[in-house]
C-alpha positions as a Python dict, from the first residue, in 0.01 Angstrom:
ca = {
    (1, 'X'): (0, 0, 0),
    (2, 'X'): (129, 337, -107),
    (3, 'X'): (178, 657, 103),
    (4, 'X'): (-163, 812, -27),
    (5, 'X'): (-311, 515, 10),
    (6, 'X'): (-292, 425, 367),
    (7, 'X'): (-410, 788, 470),
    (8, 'X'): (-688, 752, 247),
    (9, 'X'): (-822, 431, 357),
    (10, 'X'): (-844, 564, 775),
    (11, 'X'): (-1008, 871, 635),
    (12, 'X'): (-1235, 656, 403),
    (13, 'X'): (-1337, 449, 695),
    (14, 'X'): (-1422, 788, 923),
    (15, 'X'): (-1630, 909, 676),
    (16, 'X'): (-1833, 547, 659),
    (17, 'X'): (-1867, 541, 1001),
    (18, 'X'): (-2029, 901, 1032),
    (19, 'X'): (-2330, 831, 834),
    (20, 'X'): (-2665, 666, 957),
    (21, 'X'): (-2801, 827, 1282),
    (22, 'X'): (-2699, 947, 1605),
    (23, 'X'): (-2734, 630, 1748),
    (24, 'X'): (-2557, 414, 1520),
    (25, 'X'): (-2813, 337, 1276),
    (26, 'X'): (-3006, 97, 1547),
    (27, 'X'): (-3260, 252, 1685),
    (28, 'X'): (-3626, 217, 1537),
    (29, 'X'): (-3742, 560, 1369),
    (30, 'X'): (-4068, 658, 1485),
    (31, 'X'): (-4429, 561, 1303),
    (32, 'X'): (-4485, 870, 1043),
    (33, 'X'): (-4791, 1087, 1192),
    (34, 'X'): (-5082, 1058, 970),
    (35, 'X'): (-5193, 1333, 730),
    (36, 'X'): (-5495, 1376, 1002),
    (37, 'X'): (-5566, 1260, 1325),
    (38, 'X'): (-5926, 1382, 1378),
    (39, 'X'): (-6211, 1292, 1659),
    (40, 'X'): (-6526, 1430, 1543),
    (41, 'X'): (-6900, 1486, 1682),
    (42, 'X'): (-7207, 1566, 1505),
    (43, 'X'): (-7557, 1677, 1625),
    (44, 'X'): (-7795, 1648, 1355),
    (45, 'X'): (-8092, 1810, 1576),
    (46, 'X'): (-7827, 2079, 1718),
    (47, 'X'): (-7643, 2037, 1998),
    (48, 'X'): (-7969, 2040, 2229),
    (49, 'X'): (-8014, 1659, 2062),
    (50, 'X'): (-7830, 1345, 2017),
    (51, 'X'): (-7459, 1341, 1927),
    (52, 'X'): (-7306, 1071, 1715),
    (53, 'X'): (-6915, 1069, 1772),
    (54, 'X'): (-6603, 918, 1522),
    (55, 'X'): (-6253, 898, 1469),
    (56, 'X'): (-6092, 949, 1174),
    (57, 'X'): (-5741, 908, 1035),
    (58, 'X'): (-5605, 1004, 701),
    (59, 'X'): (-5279, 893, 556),
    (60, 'X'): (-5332, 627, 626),
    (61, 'X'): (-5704, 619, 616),
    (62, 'X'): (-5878, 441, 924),
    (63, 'X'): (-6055, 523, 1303),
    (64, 'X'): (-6433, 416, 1363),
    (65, 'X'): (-6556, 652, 1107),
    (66, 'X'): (-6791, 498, 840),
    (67, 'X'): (-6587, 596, 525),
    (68, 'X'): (-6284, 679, 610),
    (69, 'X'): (-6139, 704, 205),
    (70, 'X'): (-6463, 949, 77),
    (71, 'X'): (-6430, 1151, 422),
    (72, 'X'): (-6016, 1216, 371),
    (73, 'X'): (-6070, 1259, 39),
    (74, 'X'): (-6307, 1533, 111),
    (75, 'X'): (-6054, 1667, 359),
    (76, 'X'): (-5758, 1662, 102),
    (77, 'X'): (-5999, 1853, -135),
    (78, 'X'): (-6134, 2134, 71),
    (79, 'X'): (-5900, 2172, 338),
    (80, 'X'): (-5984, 2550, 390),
    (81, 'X'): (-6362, 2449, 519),
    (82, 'X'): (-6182, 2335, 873),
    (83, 'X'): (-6107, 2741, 866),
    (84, 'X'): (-6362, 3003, 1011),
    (85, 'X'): (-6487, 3184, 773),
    (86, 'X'): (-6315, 3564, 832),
    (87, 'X'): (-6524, 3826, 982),
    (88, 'X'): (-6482, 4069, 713),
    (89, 'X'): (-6738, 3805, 424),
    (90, 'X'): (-7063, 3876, 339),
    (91, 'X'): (-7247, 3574, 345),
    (92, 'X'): (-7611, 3517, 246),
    (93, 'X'): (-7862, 3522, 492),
    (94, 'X'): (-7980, 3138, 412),
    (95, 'X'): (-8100, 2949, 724),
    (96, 'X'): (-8008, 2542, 617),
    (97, 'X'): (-8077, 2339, 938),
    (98, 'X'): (-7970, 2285, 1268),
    (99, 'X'): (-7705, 2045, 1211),
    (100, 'X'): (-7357, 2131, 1401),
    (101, 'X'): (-7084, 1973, 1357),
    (102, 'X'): (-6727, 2006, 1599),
    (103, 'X'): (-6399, 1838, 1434),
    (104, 'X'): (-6056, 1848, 1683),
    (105, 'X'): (-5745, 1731, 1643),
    (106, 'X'): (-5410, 1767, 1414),
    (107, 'X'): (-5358, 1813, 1065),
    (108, 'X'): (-5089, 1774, 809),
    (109, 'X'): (-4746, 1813, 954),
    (110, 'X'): (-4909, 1833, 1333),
    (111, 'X'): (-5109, 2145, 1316),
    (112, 'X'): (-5349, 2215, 1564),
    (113, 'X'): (-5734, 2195, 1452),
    (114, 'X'): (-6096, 2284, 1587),
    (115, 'X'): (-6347, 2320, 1374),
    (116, 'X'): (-6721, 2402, 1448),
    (117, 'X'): (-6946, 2373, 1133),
    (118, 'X'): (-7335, 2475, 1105),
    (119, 'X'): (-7584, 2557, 859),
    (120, 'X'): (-7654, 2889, 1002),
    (121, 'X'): (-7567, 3083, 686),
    (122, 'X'): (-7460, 3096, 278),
    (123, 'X'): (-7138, 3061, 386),
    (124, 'X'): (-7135, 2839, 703),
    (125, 'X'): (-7345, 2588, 448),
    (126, 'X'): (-7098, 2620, 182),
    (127, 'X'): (-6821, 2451, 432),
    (128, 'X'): (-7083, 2202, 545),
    (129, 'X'): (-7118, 2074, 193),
    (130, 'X'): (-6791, 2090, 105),
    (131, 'X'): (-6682, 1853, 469),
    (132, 'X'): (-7010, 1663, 453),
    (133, 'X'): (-6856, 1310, 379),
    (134, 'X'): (-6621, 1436, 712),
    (135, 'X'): (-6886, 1546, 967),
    (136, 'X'): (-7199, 1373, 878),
    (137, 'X'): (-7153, 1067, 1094),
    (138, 'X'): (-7430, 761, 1011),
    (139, 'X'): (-7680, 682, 1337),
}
């Protein structure tokens, strides 16, 4: 072995030993968090009635929520309905039930939700419709 060569080879070996993790490369890496981890309740005679109550998952989908792949899909597609509708909107003074609907939990890359849906309005039904498969849990 050459001069270059046998100070290339330790430093070759250093560098292989630096990669993987902090802990050698052994330890298990944590599950991935899903896309949503949501617990939702919905009172289809307003929240003076009967609740029906739900988990649901997305990414992967699962929880005891009836349809799980239409209700994330729903989520992936309008995910500005789990936001309040700003103060500053003029919304249509359409009355569309007393449903209510309250949806907790995390979102996409851990983000804090809490969601309270009605059908008090032109706008407050336009976020219904668009999280219906979501929050419109089966007796």
């Amino acid at each position: 072995m050459g001069p270059v060569a046998r100070v290339a080879f330790p430093v070759a070996l250093l560098v292989l030993a630096g990669c993987g993790s902090a802990t050698g490369g052994d330890a298990a890496e944590p599950p991935p968090q899903p896309g949503y981890d949501l617990q939702i309740t919905f009172w289809p005679d307003g929240k003076d009635g009967t609740r029906r109550a739900a988990t649901l998952t997305c990414d992967p989908n699962g929880g005891t929520h009836s349809d799980p792949a239409r209700a994330c899909a729903a989520l992936d597609a309008h995910p500005e309905a789990l936001h309040a509708v700003p103060g500053d909107i003029a919304c249509t003074e359409i009355y569309g039930g007393d449903q209510v609907a309250e949806v907790v939990g995390t979102g996409p890359e851990g983000t804090k939700l809490r969601a309270i849906l009605n059908r008090s309005n032109g706008c407050e039904i336009a976020r219904w419709d668009a999280l219906a498969p979501v929050v419109e849990l089966p007796a």
